[in-house]
C-alpha positions in Angstrom: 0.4 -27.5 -8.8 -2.9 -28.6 -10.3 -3.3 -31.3 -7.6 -2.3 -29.1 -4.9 -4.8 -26.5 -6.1 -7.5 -29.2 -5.8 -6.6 -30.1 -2.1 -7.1 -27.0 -0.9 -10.1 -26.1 -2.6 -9.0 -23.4 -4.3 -10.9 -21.1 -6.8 -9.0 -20.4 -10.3 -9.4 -17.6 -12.8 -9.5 -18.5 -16.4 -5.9 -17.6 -17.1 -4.6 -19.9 -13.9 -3.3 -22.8 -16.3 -1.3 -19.9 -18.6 0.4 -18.6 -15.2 1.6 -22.2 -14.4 2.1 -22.7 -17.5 5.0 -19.8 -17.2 6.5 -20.9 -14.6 5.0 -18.8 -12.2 4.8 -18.6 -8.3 2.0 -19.6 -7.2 0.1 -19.3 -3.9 -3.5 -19.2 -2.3 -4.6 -15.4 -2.2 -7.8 -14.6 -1.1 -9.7 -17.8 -2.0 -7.7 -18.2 -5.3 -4.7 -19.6 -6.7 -3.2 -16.5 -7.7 0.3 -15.7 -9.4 2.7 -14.0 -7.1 5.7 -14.0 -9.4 7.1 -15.0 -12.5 10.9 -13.3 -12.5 10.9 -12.2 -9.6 9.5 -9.2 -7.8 11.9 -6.1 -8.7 12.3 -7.0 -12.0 8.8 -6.9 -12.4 8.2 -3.9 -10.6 10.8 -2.1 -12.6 9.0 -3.7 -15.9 5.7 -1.9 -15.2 7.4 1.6 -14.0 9.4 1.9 -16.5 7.6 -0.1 -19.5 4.4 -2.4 -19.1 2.6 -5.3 -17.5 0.3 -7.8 -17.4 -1.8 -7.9 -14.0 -4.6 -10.9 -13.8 -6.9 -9.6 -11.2 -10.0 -11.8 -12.1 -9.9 -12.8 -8.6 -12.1 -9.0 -7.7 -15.9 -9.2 -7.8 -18.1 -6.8 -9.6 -22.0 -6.1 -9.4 -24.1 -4.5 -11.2 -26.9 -2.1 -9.9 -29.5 -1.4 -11.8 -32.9 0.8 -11.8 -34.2 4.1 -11.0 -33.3 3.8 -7.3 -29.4 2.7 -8.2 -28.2 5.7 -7.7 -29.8 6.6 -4.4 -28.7 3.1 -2.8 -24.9 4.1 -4.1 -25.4 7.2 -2.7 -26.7 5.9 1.5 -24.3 3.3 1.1 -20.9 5.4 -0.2 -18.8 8.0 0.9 -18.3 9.6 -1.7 -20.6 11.9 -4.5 -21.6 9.3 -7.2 -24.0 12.1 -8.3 -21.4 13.8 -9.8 -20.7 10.6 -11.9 -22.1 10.9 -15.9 -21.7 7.9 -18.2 -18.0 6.8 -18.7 -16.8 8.0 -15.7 -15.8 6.0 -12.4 -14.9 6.8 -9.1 -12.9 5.5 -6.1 -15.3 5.4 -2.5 -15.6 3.6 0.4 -18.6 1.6 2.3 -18.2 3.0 5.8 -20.1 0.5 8.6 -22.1 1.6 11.1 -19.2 2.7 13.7 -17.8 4.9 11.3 -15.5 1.8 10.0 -14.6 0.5 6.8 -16.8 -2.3 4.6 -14.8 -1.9 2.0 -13.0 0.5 -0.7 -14.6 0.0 -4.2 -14.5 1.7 -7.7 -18.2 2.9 -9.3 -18.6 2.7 -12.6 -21.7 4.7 -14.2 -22.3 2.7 -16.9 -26.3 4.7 -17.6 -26.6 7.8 -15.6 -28.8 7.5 -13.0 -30.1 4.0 -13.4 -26.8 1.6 -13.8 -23.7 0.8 -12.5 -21.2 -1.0 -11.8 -19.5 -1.6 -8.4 -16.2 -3.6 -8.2 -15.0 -4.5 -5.0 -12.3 -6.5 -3.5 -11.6 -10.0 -3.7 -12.0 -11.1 -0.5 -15.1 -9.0 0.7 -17.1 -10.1 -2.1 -19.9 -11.8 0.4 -19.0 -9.4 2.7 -20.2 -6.2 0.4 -23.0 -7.8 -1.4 -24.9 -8.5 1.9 -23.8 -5.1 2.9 -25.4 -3.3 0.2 -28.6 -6.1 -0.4 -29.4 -5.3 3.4 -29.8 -1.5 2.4 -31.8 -1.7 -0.6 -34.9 -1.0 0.6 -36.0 0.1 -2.8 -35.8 -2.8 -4.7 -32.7 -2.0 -6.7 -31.9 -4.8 -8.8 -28.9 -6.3 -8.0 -26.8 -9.0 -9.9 -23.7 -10.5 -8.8 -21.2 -10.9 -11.8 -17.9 -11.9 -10.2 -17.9 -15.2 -11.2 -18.0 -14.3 -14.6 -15.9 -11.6 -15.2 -12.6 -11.4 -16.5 -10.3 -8.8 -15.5 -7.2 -7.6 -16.7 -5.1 -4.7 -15.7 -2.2 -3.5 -17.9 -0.2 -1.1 -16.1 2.8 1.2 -17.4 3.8 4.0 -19.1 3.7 2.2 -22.2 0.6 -0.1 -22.0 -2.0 2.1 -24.0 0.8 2.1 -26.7 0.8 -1.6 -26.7 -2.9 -2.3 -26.7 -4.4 0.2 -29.1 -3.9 -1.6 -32.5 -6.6 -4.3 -30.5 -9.0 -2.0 -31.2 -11.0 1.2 -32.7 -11.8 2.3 -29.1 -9.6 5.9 -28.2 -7.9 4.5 -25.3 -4.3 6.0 -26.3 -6.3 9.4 -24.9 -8.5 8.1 -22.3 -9.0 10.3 -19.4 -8.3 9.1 -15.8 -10.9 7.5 -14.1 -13.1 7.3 -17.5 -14.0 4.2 -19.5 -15.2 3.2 -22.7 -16.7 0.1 -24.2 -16.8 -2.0 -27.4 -14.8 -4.4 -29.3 -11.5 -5.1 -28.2 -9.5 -8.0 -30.1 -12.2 -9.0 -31.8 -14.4 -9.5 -28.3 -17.3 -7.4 -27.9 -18.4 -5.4 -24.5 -15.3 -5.2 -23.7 -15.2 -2.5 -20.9 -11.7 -0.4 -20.7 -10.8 2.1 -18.1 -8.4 4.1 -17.3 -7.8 3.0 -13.5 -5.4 0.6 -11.8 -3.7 0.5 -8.5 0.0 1.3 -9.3 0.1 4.7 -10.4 2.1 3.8 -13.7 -0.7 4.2 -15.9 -2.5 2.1 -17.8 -5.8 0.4 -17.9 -8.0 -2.5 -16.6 -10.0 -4.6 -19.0 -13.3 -6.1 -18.2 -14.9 -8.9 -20.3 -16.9 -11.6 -19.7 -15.7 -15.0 -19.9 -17.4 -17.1 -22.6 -17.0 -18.7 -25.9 -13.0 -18.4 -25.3 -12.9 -14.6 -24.7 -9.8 -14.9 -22.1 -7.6 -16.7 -24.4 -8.4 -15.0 -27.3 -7.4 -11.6 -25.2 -4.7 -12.9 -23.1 -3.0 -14.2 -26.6 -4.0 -11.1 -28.2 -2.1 -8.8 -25.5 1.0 -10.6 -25.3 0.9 -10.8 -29.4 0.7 -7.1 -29.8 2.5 -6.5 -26.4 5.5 -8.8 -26.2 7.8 -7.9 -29.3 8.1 -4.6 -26.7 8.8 -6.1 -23.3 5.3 -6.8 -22.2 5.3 -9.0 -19.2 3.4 -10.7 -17.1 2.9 -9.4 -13.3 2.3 -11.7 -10.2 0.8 -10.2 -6.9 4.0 -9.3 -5.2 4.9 -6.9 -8.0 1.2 -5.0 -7.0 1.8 -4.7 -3.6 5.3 -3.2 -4.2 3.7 -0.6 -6.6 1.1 0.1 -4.5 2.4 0.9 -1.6 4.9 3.0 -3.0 2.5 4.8 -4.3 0.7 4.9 -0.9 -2.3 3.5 -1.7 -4.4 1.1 1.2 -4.7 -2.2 0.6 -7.8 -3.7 2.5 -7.4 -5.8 5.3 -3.9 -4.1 6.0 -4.3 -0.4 6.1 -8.2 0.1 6.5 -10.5 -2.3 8.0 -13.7 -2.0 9.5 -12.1 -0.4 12.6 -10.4 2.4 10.6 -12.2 5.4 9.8 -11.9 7.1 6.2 -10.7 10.3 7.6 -7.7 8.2 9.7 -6.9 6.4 6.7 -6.5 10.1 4.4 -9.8 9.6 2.9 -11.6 12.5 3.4 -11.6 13.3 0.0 -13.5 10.9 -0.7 -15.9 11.5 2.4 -18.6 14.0 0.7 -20.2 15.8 4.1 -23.0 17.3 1.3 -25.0 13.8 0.8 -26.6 11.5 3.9 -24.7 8.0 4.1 -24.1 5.5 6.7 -22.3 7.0 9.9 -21.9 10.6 8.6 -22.8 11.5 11.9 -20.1 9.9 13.0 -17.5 11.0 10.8 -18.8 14.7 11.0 -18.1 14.4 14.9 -14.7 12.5 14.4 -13.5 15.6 11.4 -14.9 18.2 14.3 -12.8 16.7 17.2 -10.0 15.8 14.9 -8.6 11.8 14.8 -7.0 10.1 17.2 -4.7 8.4 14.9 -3.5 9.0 11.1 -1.9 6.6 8.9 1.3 8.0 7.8 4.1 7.5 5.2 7.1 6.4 6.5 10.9 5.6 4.8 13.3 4.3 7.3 16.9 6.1 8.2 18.5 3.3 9.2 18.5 -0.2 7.6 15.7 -2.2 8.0 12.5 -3.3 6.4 9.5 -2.5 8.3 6.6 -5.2 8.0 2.9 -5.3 8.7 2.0 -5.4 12.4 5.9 -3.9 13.4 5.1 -1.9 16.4 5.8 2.4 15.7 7.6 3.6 18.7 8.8 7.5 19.8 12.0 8.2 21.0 11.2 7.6 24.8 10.1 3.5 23.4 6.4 4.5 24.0 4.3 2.3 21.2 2.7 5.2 19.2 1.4 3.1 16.6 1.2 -0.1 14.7 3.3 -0.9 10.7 0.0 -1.8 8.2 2.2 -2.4 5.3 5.7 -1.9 4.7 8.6 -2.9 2.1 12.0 -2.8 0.6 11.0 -0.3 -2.3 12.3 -1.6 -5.5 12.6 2.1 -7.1 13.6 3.6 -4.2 16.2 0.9 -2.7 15.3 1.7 0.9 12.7 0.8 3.5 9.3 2.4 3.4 6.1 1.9 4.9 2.5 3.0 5.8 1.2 2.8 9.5 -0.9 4.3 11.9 0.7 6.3 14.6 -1.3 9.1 17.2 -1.8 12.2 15.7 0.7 13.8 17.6 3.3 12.2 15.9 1.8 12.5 12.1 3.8 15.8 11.0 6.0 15.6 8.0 9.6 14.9 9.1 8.7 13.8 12.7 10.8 10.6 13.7 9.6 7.6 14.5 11.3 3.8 15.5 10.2 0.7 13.9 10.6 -2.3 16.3 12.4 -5.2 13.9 13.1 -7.9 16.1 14.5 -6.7 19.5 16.1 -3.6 17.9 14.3 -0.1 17.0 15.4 1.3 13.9 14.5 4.9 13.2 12.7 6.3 10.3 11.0 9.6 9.3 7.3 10.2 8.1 7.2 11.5 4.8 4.9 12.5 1.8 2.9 10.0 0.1 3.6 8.7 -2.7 6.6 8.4 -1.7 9.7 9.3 -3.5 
């Protein structure tokens, strides 16, 4: 694997050699050599519902934005309020392009109120963003790029706080959604932890930077305190299975920067109140009403719907296009998010999934799905 890794040019994260080391699945994922499995995707799906895991997501990039005109860059280039943000709290937001399209969906961290912050973004739009938002800062917000040397881990479950707060004196056992605190966490210090993830099992991500040994010293200090309780360690395919059912977008497959925020069911975090970049052309699109929603779908007959599966009605008209679809470990059937016209985005309406030749119906539902 190492060899093959060096072929392709592939980045690592500093816990690559302790996921071969395990065995793991490995594959290239956005420029890295990520994990996608270790024991194979339902069991550890059903680990991190119903107990705890181990997610290395090192692979994401995070800046930080800093100054007295931090806040009003955030603010032009973001959908959503980060006014409303006060120290320790984050938020989930968008960078909407100039056609009312999608840079990327992001998480702010106010780490100082009003003058820093902390932007992580996704993996594979790191270049993307940061040019983004450097071509807006007109007002000489100081801007450093710290992907490179971050470390993150998420550990996601209904157990994980449980697990993880003998590492430290920090209160994360009762830490809020969406809020974060920072200090010493297994002996490391500045270690950010928040209460955010993308699997809606609860749980934190842990942000650290990666000198004098600080990820092995963690990593071995999680799975110390975690795995006499059935603490695992979760590959990629395991996230996108949690995610989805959960219907949250991934980038790339159910926004891009041809899908609007209000399509995609972001209007709540599209704030009309503040200027930013195409609110013009959002305000007309909310007026006139979308062409097309993405929509929640679980299919009636057996199948499982994958990305790019046309959506047809019952006539065989294409309505729409699959963005991401599964077999859903918890739920045992096929499910799926896709855009379809608007017409066709009630709650119970049915819809066919073209597998192959044949067209399999299914039903839109409520998100997350259950």
């Amino acid at each position: 694997m190492p060899a093959f890794n060096q072929s392709c040019n592939m980045k690592n994260t500093p816990f690559t050699n302790k996921h071969i080391a395990l065995g793991a699945k490995m594959a290239p994922f956005a420029g890295y050599n990520m994990p996608i499995s270790y024991t194979g995707i339902n069991d550890e799906h059903a680990a991190v519902r119903n107990n705890a895991g181990v997610f290395d997501v090192s692979h994401m990039g995070e800046f930080i934005l800093k100054g007295p005109g931090a806040l009003d860059l955030i603010q032009r280039v973001t959908s959503n309020d980060a006014s409303k943000l006060s120290n320790g709290k984050a938020q989930y937001s968008c960078l909407p392009n100039d056609k009312g399209g999608i840079v990327d969906d992001l998480l702010i961290y106010c780490v100082e109120e009003n003058n820093v912050y902390m932007i992580v973004v996704n993996a594979s739009n790191i270049e993307k963003d940061w040019n983004w938002i450097s071509s807006h800062n007109t007002g000489k917000v100081e801007m450093h790029n710290i992907s490179d040397k971050t470390c993150l881990l998420a550990i996601q479950g209904p157990n994980a706080t449980k697990m993880l707060q003998p590492l430290t004196e920090m209160d994360i056992l009762n830490l809020k959604y969406y809020t974060f605190v920072k200090g010493v966490f297994a002996g490391v210090e500045n270690v950010l932890v928040s209460a955010t993830g993308y699997t809606g099992a609860g749980g934190v991500e842990i942000y650290f930077e990666d000198k004098d040994g600080n990820a092995d010293k963690i990593w071995e200090a999680i799975f110390a305190a975690g795995g006499p309780q059935g603490l695992k360690p979760i590959g990629l395919g395991a996230r996108d299975t949690l995610r989805l059912e959960m219907g949250y977008c991934l980038y790339g497959n159910d926004i891009d920067d041809n899908t609007s925020p209000l399509e995609a069911g972001l209007g709540w975090i599209t704030k009309f109140s503040k200027d930013f970049t195409a609110k013009s052309i959002l305000e007309a699109q909310k007026a006139a009403g979308p062409e097309q929603k993405l929509v929640g779908f679980e299919m009636i007959e057996k199948g499982i719907p994958r990305h790019d599966y046309e959506i047809k009605d019952f006539s065989g008209m294409t309505i729409g296009r699959v963005t991401s679809g599964t077999q859903s470990p918890s739920l045992g059937k096929g499910i799926g998010l896709g855009y379809v016209r608007t017409a066709f985005a009630a709650l119970d309406t049915h819809i066919y999934i073209k597998v192959r030749e044949r067209l399999l119906q299914a039903k839109v539902v409520k998100i997350p799905f259950s």
